[in-house]
C-alpha positions as CSV (number, residue, x, y, z in Angstrom):
1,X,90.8,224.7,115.1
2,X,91.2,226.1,111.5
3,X,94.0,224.0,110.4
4,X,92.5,220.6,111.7
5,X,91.0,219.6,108.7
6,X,94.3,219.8,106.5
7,X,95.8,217.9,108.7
8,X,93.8,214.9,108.5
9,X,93.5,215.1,104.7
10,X,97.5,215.3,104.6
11,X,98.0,212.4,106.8
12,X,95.0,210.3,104.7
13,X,97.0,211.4,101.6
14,X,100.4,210.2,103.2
15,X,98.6,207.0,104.7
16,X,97.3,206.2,100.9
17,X,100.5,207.2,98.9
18,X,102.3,204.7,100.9
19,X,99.9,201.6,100.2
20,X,100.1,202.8,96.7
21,X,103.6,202.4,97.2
22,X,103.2,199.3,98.4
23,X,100.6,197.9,95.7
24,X,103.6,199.4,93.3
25,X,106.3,197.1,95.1
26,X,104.2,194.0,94.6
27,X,103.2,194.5,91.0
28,X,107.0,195.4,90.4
29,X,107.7,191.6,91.3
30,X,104.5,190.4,89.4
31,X,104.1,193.0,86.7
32,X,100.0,192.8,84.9
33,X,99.7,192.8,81.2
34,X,98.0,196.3,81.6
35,X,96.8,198.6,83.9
36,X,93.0,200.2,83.3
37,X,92.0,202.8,85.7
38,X,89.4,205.7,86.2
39,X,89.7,208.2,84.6
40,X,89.8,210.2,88.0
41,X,92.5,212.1,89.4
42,X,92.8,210.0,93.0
43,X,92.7,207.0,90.6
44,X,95.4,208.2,88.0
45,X,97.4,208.8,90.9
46,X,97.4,205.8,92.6
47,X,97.8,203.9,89.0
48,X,100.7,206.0,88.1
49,X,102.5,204.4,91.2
50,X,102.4,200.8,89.6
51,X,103.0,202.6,86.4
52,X,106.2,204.0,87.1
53,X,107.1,200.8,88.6
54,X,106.3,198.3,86.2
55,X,107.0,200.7,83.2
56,X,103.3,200.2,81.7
57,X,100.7,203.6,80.7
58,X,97.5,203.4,82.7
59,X,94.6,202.9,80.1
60,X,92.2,205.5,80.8
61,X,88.3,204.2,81.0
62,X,85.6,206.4,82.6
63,X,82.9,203.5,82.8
64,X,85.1,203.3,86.0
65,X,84.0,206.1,87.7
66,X,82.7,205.7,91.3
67,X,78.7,205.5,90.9
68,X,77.0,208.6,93.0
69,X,74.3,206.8,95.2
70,X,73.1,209.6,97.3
71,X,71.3,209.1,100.4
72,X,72.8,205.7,100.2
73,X,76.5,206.8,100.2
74,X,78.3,205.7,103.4
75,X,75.7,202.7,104.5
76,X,76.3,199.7,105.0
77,X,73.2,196.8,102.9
78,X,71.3,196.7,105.9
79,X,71.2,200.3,106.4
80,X,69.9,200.7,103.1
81,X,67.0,198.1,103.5
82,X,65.6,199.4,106.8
């Protein structure tokens, strides 16, 4: 099935957007003094959610980019130490 994939990323995308949504809601009601974010487009898209909500700019920082651990990617601690 060709198409399978897509479909999964599309609902994963729609399944996020809405938490996102969701997160923007609460912070609408309890607005932060700022928000700092990756500098990374799936987190500059989930920030600009609470952005447009609470009518603050995201701060940029890259120091929060995901750290690549390799091998290690996907395991749980115990995983990692057997």
């Amino acid at each position: 099935m060709p198409g399978a994939g897509c479909e999964v990323v599309l609902a994963l995308a729609s399944f996020l957007a809405g938490q996102a949504k969701r997160l923007a809601d609460r912070m609408r009601q309890h607005p932060p003094d700022v928000i700092v974010t990756s500098d990374l487009d799936r987190a500059r898209e989930t920030a600009r959610f609470v952005a447009d909500a609470t009518g603050l700019a995201p701060e940029l920082d890259p120091d929060l980019r995901e750290v690549d651990v390799g091998t290690w990617t996907g395991k749980s601690h115990e995983e990692v130490q057997a």
